[in-house]
N, C-alpha and C positions, 0 to 999 in steps of 0.2 A: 415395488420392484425397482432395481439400483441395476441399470445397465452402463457397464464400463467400454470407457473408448478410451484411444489415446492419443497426443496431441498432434504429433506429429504430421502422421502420413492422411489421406483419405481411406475411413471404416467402414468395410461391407457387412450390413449387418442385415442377416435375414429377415424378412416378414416375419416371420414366428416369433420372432425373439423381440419384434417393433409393428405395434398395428400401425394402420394409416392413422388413426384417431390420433394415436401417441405422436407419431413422427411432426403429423399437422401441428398441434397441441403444442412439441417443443420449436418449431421452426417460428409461427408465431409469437408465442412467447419470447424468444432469445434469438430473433434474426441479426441481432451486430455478435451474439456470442457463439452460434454454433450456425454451419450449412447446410444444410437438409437437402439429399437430391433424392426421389424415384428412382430405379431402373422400373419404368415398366417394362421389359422384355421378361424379367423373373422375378419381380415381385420384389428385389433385395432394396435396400436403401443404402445411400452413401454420407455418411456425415466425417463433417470435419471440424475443430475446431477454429475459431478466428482468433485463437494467440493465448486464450483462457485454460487455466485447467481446476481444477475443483469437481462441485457438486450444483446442477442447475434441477432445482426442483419444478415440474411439471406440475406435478398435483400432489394429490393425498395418498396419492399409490404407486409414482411414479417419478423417478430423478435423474439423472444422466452425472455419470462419475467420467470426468476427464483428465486422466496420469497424465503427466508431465512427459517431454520425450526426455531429459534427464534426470538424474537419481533426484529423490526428492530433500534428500539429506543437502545435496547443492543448493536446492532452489531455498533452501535454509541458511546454509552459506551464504548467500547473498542475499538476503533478508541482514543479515548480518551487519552488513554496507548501506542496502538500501535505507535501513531505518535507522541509520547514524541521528542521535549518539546512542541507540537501543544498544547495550551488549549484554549479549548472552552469554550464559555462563559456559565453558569450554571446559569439554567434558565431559558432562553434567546430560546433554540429551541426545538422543541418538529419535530419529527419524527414519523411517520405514515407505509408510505411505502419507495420504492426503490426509487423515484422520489424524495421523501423529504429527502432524505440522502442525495443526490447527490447535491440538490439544498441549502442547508443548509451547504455545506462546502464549496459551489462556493460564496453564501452571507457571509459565514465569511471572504475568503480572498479576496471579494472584497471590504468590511467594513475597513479591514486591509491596504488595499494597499489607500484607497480613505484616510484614517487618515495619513499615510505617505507623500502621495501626499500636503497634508494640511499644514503640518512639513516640508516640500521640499524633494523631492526627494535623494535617494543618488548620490553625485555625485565624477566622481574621472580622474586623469588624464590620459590621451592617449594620447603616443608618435601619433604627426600628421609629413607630408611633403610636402609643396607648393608650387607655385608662391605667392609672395606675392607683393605689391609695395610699402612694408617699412619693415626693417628690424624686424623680431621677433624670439627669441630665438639664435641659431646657422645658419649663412650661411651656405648654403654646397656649396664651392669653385668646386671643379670637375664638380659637375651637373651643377649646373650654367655654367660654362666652356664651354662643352659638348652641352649645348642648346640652340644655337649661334641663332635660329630662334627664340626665346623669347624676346619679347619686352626688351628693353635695361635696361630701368625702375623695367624690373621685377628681382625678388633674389630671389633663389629656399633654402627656409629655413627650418630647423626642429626645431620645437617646442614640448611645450605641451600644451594641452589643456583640459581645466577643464571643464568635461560634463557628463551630465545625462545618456548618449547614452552607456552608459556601460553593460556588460553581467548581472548583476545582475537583472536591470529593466527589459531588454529583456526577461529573462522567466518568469519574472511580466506581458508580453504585451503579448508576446507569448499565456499563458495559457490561460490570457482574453478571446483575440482572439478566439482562442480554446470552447470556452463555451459559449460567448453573444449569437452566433446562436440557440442553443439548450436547452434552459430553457423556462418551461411551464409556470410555475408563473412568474405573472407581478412585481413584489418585485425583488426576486434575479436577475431577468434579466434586472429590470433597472440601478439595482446598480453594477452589472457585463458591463452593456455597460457602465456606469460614471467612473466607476473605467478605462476605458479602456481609455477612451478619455481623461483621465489625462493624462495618457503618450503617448497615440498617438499623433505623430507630433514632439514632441524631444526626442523618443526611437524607434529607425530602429526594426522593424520587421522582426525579423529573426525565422527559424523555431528552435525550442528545444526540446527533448526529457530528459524521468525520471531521465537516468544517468548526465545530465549537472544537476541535481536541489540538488545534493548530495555530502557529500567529498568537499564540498567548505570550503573557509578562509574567517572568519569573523572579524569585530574589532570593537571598539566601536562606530562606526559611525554609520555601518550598523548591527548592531548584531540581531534588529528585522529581519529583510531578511531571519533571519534563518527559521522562523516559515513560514514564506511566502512560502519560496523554500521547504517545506516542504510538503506544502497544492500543490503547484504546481506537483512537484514530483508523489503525489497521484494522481492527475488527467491525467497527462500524461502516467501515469502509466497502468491505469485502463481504461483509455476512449477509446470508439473507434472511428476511423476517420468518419466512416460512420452514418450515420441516414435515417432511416425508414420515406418514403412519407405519408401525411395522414393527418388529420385536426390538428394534435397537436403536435406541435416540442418535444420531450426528450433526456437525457444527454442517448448514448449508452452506460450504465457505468455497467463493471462488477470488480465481487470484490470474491479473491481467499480465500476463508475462514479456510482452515487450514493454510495459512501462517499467515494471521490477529490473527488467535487463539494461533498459535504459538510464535510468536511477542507480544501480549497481555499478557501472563503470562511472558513473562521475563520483561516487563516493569513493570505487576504489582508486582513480585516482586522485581525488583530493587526498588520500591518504599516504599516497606512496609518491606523488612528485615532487622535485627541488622546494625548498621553502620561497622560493620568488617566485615559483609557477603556481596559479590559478586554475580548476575545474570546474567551471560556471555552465548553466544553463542561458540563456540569452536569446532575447527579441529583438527584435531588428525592423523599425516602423518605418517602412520604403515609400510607402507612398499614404497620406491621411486619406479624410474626408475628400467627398461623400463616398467612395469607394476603397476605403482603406486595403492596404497589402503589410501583412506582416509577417517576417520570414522567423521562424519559430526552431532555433538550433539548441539539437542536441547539447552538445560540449563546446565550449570554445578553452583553449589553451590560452593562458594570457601571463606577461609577463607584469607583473606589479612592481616594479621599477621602474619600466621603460613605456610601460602602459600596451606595448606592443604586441598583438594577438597571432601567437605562436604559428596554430592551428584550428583549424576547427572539425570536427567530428560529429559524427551523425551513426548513432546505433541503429540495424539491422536485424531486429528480431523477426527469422523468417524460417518457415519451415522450408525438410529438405522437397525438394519438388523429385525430385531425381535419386533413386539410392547405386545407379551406375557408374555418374560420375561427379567429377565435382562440378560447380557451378560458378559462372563470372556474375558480379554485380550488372542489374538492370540497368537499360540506357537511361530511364528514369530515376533513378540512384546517382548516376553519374551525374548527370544534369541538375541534380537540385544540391548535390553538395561541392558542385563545381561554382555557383550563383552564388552560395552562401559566403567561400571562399575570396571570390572577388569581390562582394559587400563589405567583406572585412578587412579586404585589403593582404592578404596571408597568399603565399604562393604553397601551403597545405592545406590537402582535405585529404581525410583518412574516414573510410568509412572502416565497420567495425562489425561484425558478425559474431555468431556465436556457435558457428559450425566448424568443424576440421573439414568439411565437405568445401567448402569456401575457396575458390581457387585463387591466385594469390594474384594482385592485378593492378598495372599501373600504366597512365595513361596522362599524358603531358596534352592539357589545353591551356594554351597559348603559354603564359608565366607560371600558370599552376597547376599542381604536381597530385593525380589523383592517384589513391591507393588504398587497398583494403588491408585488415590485418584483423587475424582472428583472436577471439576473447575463447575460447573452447571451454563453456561453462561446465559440459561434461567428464572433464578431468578430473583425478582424484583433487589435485590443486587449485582447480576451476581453472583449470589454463592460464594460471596467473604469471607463471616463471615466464613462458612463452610469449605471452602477451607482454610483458617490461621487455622484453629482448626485440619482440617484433617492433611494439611500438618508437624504442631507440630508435630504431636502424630507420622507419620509416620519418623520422624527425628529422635525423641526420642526411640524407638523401638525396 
């Protein structure tokens, strides 16, 4: 059973449709991902999500489906940005639901990896050490020495050897691996098993996680790989090992949305501001040992010229509390991006929401200038016109 919520608001879902076994069962399992409350007056339950949407699998019978509260074709648009320099191809996929998100990035890099395979693979050298019965590369005198039981014939040599079997392919095979089982549609899962049996058989299967697909060195041979270990990255990242029994296989993929929202506005402005302006993430180590404080900013605007920090910014991925009216930023909001603000020395802080619900709001402590400005992800646009125009004005200010 696949019970659907959705992300937004708090879901009253009847006891019948949620035993207590099940409700226990998911609150346990996912207390940073979903809220689980009782009504005991009638037996209903309330859940909500904590910022996630996807698929949280319970058990072998049991999974909880959580839609976006925007269209999911957005939350793809901005996958867009987030996973710079990933580009998809435009056009080319249309998204619906949480299944065709999942399965439309598993069809892009296995379109990717099946065109590379075309092109040959990458391949690169590894120090190898054997028996061999002709010389190749370097004797090793001592070993040989030492392994007086070794055919006389034989010479324990090091070499190298030029092969495909390299870490790079491996979380190519890996991730395959990883997804051929669990795609509903017959498309991406034929071209996720093709893609796979290209490299099965001359790349060892080893197991990978997100952190190998990241921080790597590339060159001109393999510099596509980057995009690859990218899309990989996201799947390992986000998937779960498990899946739900039941007539129709699906990817258990969830996807943490204030980081994606937060991620998507520094990439889309990296992409869209003056070429001397900067959109960086940034640390800020206030005080060390033994009790270290470090102030951990969203965005900071930075001038690479003058070294001088614009602004700084802090995204707000928040559901609506209220469908009445709009809503002002938290005093806690205010306060930690007001701190940030004077660390940096900038007389802006802009927070950054993702609602039109979001009341528009400015507030002068002492030199510096607090103010919100909406990103409206739910826009045919993603609220992107609006957002360049808001965020001028509030520069300018």
């Amino acid at each position: 059973m696949i019970l659907p919520i959705s992300e937004g608001p708090i879901n009253n879902v009847e006891a019948g449709k949620l035993s207590t076994e099940q409700a226990l069962a998911l609150r346990n399992k996912y207390p940073t991902y979903v809220e689980v409350v009782q009504d005991f007056a009638d037996g209903h339950f309330q859940l909500r999500s904590r910022g996630y949407i996807g698929y949280l699998v319970v058990s072998r019978d049991f999974a909880l489906e959580i839609t976006p509260k925007v269209h999911i074709a957005n939350v793809f648009r901005m996958l867009e940005y987030a996973h710079h320099p990933v580009y998809f191809p435009k056009g080319q996929v249309h998204v619906e639901t949480i299944d065709d998100l999942a399965e439309a990035l598993a069809l892009i890099l296995a379109e990717r990896v099946l065109e590379r395979a075309r092109r040959g693979l990458y391949a690169s050298y590894v120090d190898e050490k054997g028996l061999l019965p002709f010389v190749r590369g370097r004797i090793d005198i001592n070993s040989t020495l030492q392994k007086m039981q070794w055919p006389s014939s034989a010479l324990c040599c090091a070499y190298e050897d030029h092969t495909v079997d390299v870490e790079e392919n491996r979380i190519l095979l890996w991730t395959l691996h990883y997804l051929r089982k669990h795609l509903q549609n017959e498309k991406p899962r034929q071209r996720v098993r093709r893609a796979y049996q290209a490299l099965n058989g001359a790349v060892s299967l080893e197991q990978k996680e997100a952190r190998d697909c990241i921080d790597r060195s590339y060159n001109r041979l393999n510099d596509d790989y980057q995009q690859m270990h990218l899309l990989c990255s996201f799947f390992l990242q986000h998937l779960s090992p498990q899946i739900i029994a039941g007539k129709y296989p699906f990817l258990p993929f969830t996807l943490y949305m204030p980081t994606l929202f937060q991620t998507f506005v520094r990439q889309w402005l990296t992409k869209h501001t003056p070429d001397n302006i900067i959109a960086i993430y940034h640390e800020e180590h206030v005080k060390p040992e033994p009790a270290p404080l470090t102030f951990k900013m969203d965005i900071i605007l930075k001038d690479i010229v003058t070294d001088r920090v614009i602004a700084v910014l802090d995204t707000k991925y928040k559901a609506d509390e209220s469908k009445s009216k709009a809503s002002n930023p938290s005093n806690e909001d205010v306060y930690q991006i007001a701190t940030y603000a004077y660390q940096m020395k900038t007389p802006k802080a802009i927070l950054i929401y993702p609602s039109g619900r979001s009341e528009s709001y400015e507030a002068n402590i002492r030199d510096i200038s607090v103010q919100t400005v909406v990103f409206d992800i739910s826009q045919d646009d993603i609220g992107a016109k609006k957002f360049c125009k808001d965020l001028a004005i509030a520069l300018e200010t």
